[in-house]
N, C-alpha and C positions, 0 to 999 in steps of 0.2 A: 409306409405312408404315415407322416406325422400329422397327428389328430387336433383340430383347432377346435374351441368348443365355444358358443357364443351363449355367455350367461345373461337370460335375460328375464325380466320381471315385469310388473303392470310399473310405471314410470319411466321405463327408458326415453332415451331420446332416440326418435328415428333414424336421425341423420347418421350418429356415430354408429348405430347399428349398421345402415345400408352401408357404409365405407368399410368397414370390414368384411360384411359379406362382399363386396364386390373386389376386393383383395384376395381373399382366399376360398373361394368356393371354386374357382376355373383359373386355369393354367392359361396365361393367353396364348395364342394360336403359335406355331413353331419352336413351342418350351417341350422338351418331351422329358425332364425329369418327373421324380411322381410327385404328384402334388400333395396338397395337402387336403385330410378327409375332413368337411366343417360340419360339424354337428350344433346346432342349435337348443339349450338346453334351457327349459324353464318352468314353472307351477303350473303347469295347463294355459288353460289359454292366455295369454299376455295383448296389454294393450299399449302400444307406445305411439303416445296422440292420440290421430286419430284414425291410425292404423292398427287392427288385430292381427297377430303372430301366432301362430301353431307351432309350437315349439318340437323337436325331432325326440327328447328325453326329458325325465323331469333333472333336476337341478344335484342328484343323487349320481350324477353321470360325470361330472367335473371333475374326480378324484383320478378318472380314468385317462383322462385327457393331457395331451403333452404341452398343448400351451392354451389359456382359458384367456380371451377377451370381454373384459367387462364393459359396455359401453356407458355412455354419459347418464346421469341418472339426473331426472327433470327438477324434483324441489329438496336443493341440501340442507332446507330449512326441516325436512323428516328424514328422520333417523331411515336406515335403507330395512328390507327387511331381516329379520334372523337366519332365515331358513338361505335367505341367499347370501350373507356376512356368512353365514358358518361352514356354506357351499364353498366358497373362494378359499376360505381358509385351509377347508380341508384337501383341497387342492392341491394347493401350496406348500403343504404340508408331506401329500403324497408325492414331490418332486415337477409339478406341472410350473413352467414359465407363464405366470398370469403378468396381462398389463391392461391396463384400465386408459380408458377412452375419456378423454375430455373430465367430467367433472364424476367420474367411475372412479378417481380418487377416493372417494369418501365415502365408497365401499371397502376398496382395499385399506383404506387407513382403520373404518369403523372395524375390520377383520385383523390388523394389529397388523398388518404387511408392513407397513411404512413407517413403524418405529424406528427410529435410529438413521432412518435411511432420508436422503433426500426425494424430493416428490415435487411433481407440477401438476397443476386445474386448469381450467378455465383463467385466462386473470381477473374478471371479476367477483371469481369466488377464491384467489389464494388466502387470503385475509381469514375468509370463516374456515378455510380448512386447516391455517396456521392455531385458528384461536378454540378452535374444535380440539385439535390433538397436537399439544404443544410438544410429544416426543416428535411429530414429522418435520423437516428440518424445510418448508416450503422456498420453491424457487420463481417467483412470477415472471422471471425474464428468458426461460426458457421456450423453446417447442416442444420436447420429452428430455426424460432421464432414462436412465438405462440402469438400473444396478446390477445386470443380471437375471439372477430367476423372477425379480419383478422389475417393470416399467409403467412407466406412467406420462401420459401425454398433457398440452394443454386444449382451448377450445378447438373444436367446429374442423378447420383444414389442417390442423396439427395432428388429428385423430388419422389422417390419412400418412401423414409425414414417421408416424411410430410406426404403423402396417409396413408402410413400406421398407421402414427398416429391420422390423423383422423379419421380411424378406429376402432381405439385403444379406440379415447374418446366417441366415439359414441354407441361401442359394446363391450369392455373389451379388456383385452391381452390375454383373450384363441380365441376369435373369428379374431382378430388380429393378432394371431400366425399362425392359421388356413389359413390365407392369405397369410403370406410370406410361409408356407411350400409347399402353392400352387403354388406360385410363385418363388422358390428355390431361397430365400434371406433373410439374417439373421430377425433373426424377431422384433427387435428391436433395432434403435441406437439412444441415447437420443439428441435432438436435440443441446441444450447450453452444455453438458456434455462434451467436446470435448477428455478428457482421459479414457472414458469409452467406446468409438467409439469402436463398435467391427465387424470384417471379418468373415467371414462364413464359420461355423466352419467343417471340410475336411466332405465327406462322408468314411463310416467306409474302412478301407483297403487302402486308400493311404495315409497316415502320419502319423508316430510316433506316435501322442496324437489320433488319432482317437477313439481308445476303450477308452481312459480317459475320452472325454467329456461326454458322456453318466453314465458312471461309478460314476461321480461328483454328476452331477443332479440327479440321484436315491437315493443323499447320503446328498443331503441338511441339513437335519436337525440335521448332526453329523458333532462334531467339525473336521475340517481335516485342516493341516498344509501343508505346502509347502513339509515337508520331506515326507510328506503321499502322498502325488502326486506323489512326484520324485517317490516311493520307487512301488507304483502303475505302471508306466511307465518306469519302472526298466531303469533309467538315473538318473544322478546325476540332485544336486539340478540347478547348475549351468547351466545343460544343458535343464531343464526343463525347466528353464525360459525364456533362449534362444528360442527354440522352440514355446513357448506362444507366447512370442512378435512376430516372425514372422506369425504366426497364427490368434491370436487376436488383437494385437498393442497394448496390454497391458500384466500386468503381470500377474501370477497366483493367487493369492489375489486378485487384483480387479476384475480380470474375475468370479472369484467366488464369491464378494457380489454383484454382477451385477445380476447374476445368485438367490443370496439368496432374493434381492430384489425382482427379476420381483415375483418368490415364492410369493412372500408374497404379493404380488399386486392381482395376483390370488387369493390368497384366502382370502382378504377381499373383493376381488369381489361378490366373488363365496358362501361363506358360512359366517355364524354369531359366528364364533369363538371369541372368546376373545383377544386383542392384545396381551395378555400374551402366547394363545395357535398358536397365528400365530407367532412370534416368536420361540416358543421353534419350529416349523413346519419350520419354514425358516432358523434355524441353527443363530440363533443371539443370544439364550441366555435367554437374558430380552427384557421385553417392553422397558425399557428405553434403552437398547442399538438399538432397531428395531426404538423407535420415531428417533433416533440420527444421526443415518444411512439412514434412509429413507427419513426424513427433508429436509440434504442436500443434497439425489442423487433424488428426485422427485422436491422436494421444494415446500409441505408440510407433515403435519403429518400423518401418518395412521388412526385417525378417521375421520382429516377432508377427505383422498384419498376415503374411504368408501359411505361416507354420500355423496360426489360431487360425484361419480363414481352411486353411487343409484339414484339421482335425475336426471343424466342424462337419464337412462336405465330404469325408473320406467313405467309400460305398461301404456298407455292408457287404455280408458272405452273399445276398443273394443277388446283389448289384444295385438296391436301392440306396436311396442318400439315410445314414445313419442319424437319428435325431441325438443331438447331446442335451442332456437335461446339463443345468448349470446348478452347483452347489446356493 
């Protein structure tokens, strides 16, 4: 069982804290892999607002832990504490995958994580944390970064969008999916992808598109045109597209190879088809149109997504899911 550990202090922010615990403390209902063990670590009692936290260990307990969630820290105008900068660090140190929650940047940067490396905050704090630590190479037009054994999200509902991706890399996009539909929030938004950011899509009965989206995904692997959507949601083309953008914030073509993607994500998870058969299954066509497409909305290929996505998930001797620390 791989160990989550939530480092927390008198300043957090409540919210980025409850969005991690509500990700990783319980397995939603019909997941029977093992979940993850969360332990809550901080100086004794913690105050975040104006809510008080009982913390499960003190802050000496992160070294031990296989991945440490720092959440949002309320004023980056004070420096964070020592005892918790030197906690992350040693972390990090001992091989734990840390990633910081909204403006939890400027802990992992105040702990020298983010040297060299790119990073994202809050956007209204990228500016102080670019001019704070001019080695972090700040991105404000992200949702998260990913580099590996550290991550870093931006504000408020982006702090949910990194959870769920480390969920994603640790147990696939159907166990992943399984979590945001727990959670009633989209189940995927790529973190650098910034035009493929997608809103949550209506439940059936209040909007226009609502019998559409369902009607799409059942239909992945048949070519469908923009006029086969309009002509499905009996509106013009013009107005279809309208409607997406305020819906998705993109258009109906890319909402749909978003859609043919994740497809095919699944199921080179999930089964040992051919790139040729997941393809013609995710509505691309050809392998080479699936490598072409998938390259650059993943950013890499479908045998290497396969073979990384297998050695992450490959069971242990005793049948649990093996945790990989990342270099």
């Amino acid at each position: 069982m791989t160990t989550v550990a939530l480092a927390v202090t008198d300043g957090m922010l409540h919210f980025e804290l409850s969005v991690a615990y509500e990700v990783f403390a319980a397995a939603p209902a019909g997941v029977t892999v093992p979940w993850y063990d969360l332990v809550v670590c901080g100086p004794g009692g913690v105050r975040a607002g104006r809510f008080g936290l009982e913390p499960d260990h003190g802050l000496d307990r992160l070294p031990h832990a296989d991945t440490v969630i720092v959440p949002g820290w309320a004023d980056v105008d004070v420096d964070p504490p020592t005892d918790l900068v030197d906690a992350v660090r040693a972390a990090h140190e001992a091989g734990a995958r840390v990633a910081s929650l909204c403006t939890g940047a400027f802990v992992l940067a105040a702990a020298g994580l983010l040297d060299g490396r790119c990073a994202t905050t809050h956007w209204a704090h990228t500016e102080a944390l670019a001019a704070r630590h001019p080695r972090v190479t700040v991105d404000p037009d992200v949702l998260y970064v990913d580099n590996g054994s550290v991550l870093t999200s931006a504000g408020k509902a982006a702090a949910m969008d990194l959870c769920l991706h480390l969920v994603r890399l640790d147990h696939g996009s159907s166990i992943a999916n399984a979590v945001a539909r727990r959670l009633v929030v989209p189940p995927h938004r790529d973190g650098g992808q910034a035009q493929f950011v997608a809103t949550p899509v209506p439940a059936p009965g209040n909007h226009p598109l609502a019998d559409l989206f369902p009607w799409i995904v059942e239909r992945l692997d048949q070519p469908l045109t923009v006029e086969d959507l309009a002509r499905r949601a009996r509106m013009s083309s013009r107005t279809l597209g309208r409607h997406f953008r305020a819906v998705t914030g993109t258009t109906p073509l890319q909402w749909l190879l978003i859609q043919r993607i994740r497809h095919a994500q699944e199921l080179l998870e999930t089964t040992d088809d051919s790139i040729e058969s997941v393809a013609a299954a995710a509505g691309m066509g050809t392998a080479t149109t699936l490598r072409r497409h998938f390259n650059r909305t993943v950013g890499v290929p479908p045998d290497t997504y396969r073979r990384t996505f297998r050695s992450r998930t490959r069971p242990g001797p005793d049948g649990s899911a093996r945790h990989h620390r990342r270099p």
